[in-house]
PAMAR-529504 format. One record per residue (C-alpha): x, y, z; residue number from 1. Coordinates in steps of 0.02 Angstrom, whole numbers, plus 32768, in hexadecimal, padded with zeros to 4 digits. Layout:
N
<site><x>X</x><y>Y</y><z>Z</z><num>NUM</num></site>
...
//
This chain:
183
<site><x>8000</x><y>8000</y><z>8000</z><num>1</num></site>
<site><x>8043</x><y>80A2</y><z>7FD0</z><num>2</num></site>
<site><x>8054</x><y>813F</y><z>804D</z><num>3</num></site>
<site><x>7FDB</x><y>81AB</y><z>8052</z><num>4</num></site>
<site><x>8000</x><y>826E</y><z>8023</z><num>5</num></site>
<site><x>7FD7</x><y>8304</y><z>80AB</z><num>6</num></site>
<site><x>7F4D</x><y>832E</y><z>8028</z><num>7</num></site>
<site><x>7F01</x><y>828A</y><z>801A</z><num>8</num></site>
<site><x>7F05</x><y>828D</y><z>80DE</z><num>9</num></site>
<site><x>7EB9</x><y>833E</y><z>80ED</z><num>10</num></site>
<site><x>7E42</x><y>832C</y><z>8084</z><num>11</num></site>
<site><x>7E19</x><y>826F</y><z>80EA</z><num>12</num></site>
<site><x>7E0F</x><y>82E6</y><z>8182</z><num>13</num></site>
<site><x>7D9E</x><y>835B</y><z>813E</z><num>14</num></site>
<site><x>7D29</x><y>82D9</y><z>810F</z><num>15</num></site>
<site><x>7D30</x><y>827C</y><z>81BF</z><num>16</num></site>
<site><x>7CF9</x><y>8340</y><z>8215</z><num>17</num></site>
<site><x>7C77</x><y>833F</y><z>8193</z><num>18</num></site>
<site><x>7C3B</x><y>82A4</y><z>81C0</z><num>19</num></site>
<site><x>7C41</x><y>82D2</y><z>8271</z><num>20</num></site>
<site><x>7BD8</x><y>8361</y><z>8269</z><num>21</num></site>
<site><x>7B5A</x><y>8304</y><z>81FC</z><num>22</num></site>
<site><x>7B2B</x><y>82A0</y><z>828F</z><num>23</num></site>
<site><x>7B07</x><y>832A</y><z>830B</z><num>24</num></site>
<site><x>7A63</x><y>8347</y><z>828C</z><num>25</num></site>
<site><x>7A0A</x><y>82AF</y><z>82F7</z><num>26</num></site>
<site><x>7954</x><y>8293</y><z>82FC</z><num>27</num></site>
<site><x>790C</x><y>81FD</y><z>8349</z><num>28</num></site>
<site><x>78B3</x><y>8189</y><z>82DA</z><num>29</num></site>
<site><x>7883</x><y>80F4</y><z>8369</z><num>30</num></site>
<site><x>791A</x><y>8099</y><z>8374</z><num>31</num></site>
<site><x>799F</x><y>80ED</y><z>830F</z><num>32</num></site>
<site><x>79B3</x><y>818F</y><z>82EC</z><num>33</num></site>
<site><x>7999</x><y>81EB</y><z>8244</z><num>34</num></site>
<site><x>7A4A</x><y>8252</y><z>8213</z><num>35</num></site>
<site><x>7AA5</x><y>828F</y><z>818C</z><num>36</num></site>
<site><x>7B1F</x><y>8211</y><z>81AC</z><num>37</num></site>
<site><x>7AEB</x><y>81A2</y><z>8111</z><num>38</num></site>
<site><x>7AFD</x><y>8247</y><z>80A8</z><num>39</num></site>
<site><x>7BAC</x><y>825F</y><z>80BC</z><num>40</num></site>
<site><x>7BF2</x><y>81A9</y><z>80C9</z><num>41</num></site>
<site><x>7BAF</x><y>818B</y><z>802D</z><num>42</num></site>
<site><x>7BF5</x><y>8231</y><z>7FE6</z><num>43</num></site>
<site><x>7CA2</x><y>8205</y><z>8031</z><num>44</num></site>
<site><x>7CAA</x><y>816E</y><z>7FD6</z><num>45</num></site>
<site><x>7C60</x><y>81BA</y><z>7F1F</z><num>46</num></site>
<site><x>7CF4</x><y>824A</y><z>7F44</z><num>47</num></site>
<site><x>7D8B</x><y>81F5</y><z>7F99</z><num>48</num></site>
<site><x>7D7D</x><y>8145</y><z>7F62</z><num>49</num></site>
<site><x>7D8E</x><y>80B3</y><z>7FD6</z><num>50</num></site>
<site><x>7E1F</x><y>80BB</y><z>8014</z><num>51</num></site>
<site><x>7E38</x><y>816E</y><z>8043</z><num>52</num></site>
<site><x>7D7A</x><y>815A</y><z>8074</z><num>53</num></site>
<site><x>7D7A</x><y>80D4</y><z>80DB</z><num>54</num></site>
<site><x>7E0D</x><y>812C</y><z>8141</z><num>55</num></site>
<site><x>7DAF</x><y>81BB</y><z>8154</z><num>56</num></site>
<site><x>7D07</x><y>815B</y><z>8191</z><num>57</num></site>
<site><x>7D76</x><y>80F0</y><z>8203</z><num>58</num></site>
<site><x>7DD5</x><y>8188</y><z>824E</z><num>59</num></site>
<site><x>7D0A</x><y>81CB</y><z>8270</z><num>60</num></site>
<site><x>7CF0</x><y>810F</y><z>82C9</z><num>61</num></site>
<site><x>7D82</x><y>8129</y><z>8345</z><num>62</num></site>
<site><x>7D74</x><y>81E1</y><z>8363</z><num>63</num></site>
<site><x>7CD1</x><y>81C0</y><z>838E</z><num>64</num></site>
<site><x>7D01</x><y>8140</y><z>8416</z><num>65</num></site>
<site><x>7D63</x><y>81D9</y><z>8476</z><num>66</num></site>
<site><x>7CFF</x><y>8260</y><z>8439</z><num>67</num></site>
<site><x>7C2C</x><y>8281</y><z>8432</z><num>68</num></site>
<site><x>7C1C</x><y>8280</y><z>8379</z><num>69</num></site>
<site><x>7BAF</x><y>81E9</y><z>8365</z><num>70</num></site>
<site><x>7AF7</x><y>8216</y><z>833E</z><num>71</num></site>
<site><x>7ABD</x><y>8284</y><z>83D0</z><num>72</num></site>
<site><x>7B64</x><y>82B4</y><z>83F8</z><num>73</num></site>
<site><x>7B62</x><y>81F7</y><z>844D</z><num>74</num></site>
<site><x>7C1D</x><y>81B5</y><z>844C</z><num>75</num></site>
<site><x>7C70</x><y>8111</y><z>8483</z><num>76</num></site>
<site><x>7C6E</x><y>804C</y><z>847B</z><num>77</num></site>
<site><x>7BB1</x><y>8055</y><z>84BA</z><num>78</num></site>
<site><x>7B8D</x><y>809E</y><z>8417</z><num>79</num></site>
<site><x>7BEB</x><y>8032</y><z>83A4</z><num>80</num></site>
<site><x>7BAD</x><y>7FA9</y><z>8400</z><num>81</num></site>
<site><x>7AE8</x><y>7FDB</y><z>842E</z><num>82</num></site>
<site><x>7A67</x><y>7FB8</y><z>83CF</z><num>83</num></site>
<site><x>7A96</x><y>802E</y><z>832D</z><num>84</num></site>
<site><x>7B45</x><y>7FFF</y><z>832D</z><num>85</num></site>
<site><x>7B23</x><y>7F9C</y><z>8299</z><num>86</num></site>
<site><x>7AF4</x><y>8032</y><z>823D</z><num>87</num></site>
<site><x>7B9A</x><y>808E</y><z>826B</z><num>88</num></site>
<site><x>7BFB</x><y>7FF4</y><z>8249</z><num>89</num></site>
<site><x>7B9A</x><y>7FEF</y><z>819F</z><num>90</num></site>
<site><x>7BF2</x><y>807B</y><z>8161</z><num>91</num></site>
<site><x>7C8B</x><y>802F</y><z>814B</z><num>92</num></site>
<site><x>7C68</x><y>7FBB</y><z>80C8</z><num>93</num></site>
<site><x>7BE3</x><y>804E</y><z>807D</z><num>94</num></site>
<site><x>7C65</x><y>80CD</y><z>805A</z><num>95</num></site>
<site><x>7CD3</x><y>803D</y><z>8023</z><num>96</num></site>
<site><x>7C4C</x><y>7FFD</y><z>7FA6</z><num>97</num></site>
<site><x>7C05</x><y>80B8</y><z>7F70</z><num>98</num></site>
<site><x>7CCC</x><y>80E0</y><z>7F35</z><num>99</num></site>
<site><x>7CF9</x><y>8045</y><z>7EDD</z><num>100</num></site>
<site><x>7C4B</x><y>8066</y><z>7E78</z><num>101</num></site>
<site><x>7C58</x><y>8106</y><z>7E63</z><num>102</num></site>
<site><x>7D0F</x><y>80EE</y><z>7E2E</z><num>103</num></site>
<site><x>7CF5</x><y>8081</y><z>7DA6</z><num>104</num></site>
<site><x>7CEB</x><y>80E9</y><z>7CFF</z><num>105</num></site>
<site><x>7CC6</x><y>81A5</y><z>7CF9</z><num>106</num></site>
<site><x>7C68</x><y>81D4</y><z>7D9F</z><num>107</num></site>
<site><x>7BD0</x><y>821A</y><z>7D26</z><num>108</num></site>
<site><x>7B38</x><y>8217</y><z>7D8F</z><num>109</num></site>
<site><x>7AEE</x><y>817D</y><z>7D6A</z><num>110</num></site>
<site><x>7B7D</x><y>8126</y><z>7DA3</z><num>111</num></site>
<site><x>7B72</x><y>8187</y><z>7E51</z><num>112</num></site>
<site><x>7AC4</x><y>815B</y><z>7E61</z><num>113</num></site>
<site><x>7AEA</x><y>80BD</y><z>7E4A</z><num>114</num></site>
<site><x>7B77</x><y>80CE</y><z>7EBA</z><num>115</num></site>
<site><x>7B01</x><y>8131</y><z>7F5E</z><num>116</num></site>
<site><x>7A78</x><y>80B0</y><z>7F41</z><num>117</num></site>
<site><x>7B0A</x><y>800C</y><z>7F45</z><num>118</num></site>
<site><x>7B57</x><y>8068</y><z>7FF1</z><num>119</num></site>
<site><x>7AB7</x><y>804C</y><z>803A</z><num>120</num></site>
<site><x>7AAC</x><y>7F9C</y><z>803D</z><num>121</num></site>
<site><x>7B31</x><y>7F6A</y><z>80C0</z><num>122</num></site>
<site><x>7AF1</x><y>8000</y><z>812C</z><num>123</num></site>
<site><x>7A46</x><y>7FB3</y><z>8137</z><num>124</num></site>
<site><x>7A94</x><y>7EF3</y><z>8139</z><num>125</num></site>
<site><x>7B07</x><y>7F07</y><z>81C1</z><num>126</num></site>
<site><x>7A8D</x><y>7F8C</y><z>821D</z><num>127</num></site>
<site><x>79CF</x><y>7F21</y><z>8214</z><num>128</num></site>
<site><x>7A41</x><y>7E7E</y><z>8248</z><num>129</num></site>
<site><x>7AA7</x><y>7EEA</y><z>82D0</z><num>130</num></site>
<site><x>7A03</x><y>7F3B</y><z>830B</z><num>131</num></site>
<site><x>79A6</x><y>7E83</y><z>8306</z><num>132</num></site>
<site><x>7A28</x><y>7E29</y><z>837C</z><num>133</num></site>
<site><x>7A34</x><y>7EC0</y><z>83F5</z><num>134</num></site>
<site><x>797C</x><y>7EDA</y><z>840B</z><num>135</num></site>
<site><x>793A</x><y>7E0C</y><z>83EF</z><num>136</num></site>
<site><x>78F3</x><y>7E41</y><z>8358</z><num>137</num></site>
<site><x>78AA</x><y>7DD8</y><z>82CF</z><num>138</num></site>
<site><x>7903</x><y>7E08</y><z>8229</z><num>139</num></site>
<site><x>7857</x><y>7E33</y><z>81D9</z><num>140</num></site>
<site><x>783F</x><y>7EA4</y><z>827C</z><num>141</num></site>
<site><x>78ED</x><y>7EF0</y><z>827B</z><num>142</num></site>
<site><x>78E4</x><y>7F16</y><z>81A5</z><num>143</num></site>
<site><x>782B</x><y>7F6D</y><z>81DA</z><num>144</num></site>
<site><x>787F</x><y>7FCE</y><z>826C</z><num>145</num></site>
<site><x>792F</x><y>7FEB</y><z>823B</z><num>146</num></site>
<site><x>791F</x><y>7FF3</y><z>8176</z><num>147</num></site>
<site><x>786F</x><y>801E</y><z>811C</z><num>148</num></site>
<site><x>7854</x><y>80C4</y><z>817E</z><num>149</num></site>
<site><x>7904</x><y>810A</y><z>8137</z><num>150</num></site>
<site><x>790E</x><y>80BC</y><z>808D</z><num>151</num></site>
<site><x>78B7</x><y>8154</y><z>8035</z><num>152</num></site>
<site><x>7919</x><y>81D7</y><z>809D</z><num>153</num></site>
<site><x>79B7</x><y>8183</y><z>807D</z><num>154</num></site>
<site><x>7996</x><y>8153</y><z>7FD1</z><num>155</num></site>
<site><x>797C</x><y>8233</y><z>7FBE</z><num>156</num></site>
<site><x>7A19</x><y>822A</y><z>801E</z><num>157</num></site>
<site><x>7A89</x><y>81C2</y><z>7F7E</z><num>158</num></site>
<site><x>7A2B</x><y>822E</y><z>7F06</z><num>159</num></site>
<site><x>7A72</x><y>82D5</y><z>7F71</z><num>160</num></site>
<site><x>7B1B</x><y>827B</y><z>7F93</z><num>161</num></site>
<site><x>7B27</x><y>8238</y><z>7ED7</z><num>162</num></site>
<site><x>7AEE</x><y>82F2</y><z>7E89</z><num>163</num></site>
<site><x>7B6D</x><y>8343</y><z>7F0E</z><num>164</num></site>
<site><x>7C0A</x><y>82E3</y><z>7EE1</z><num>165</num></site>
<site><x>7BEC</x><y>82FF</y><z>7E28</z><num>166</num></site>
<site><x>7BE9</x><y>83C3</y><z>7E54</z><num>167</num></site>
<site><x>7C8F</x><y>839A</y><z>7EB4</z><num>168</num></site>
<site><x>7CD7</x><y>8322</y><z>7E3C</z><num>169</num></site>
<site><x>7CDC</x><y>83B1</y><z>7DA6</z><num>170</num></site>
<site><x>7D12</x><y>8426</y><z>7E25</z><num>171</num></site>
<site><x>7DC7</x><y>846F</y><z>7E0D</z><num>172</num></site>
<site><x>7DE7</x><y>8418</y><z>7EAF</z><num>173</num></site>
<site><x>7E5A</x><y>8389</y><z>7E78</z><num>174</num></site>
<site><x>7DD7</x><y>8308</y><z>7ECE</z><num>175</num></site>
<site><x>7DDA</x><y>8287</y><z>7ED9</z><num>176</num></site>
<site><x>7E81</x><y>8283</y><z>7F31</z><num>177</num></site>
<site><x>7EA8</x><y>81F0</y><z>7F04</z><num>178</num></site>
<site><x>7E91</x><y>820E</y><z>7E52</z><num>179</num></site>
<site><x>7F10</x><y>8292</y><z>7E58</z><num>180</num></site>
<site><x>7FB5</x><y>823B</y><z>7E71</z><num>181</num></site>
<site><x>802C</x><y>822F</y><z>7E04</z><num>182</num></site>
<site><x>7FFA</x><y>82A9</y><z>7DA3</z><num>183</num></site>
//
């Protein structure tokens, strides 16, 4: 694995603080919260790629054990392991997912759609069957609770994250980062 630049590590950073301040927008939906959370991990991933993305969401993981920037402004192991830990832990393999699609080919905005609407999948996998062994759920119980009232916010979510990282794709911004080495 090659070293990563002080850009590609700014720019990591700046999407970890976004992410961050997504999640203090928190309104309760019964069990888990409603945030902006989904928003920008699956915008991290359409801009920065897996790799750098999956740094930055997994820098927002740990900071978030020492620091209250968890939905709520909650922090620590009891939220990575409570009943939506799932969902946090769901965005590591979403941002992971939403860059490698989005990567592939021109990021034109049917290919970010695509790419939002694919990061959701292992957010609501790993978050219904997270939220179904913390609570003694039934799986049809824990997709009613913990999926179906979100889907059509989140799937407005991947449109906003896919029509925002085309704006900051043809930016003069050099993003994504990654993109930009070598050159």
């Amino acid at each position: 694995m090659s070293r990563l630049t002080t850009r590609e590590i700014a720019v990591a950073a700046l999407f970890t603080a976004l992410l961050a301040v997504s999640a203090f927008i928190a309104i309760p939906v019964g069990s888990v919260p409603f945030t902006l959370q989904v928003f920008v991990v699956l915008l991290t991933g359409m801009v920065l790629g897996p790799r750098l993305g999956l740094l930055s969401v997994l820098a927002y993981l740990v900071l978030g054990l020492l620091a209250p920037v968890y939905a709520g402004g909650a922090s620590g192991l009891g939220v990575l392991f409570g009943p939506t830990g799932g969902y946090l832990w769901g965005f590591l393999p979403a941002v992971v997912v939403s860059g490698a699609v989005a990567g592939v080919g021109a990021r034109t905005l049917p290919r970010l759609l695509l790419a939002g609407a694919a990061g959701l999948v292992p957010i609501y996998a790993l978050g219904a069957t997270w939220l179904a062994m913390q609570l003694d759920l039934s799986p049809s119980t824990a997709v009613l609770t913990g999926v179906v009232p979100f889907l059509w916010i989140d799937l407005v979510k991947a449109l906003g994250s896919a029509l925002t990282a085309r704006g900051l794709v043809t930016l003069p911004l050099g993003l994504p980062a990654e993109s930009r080495r070598g050159r």
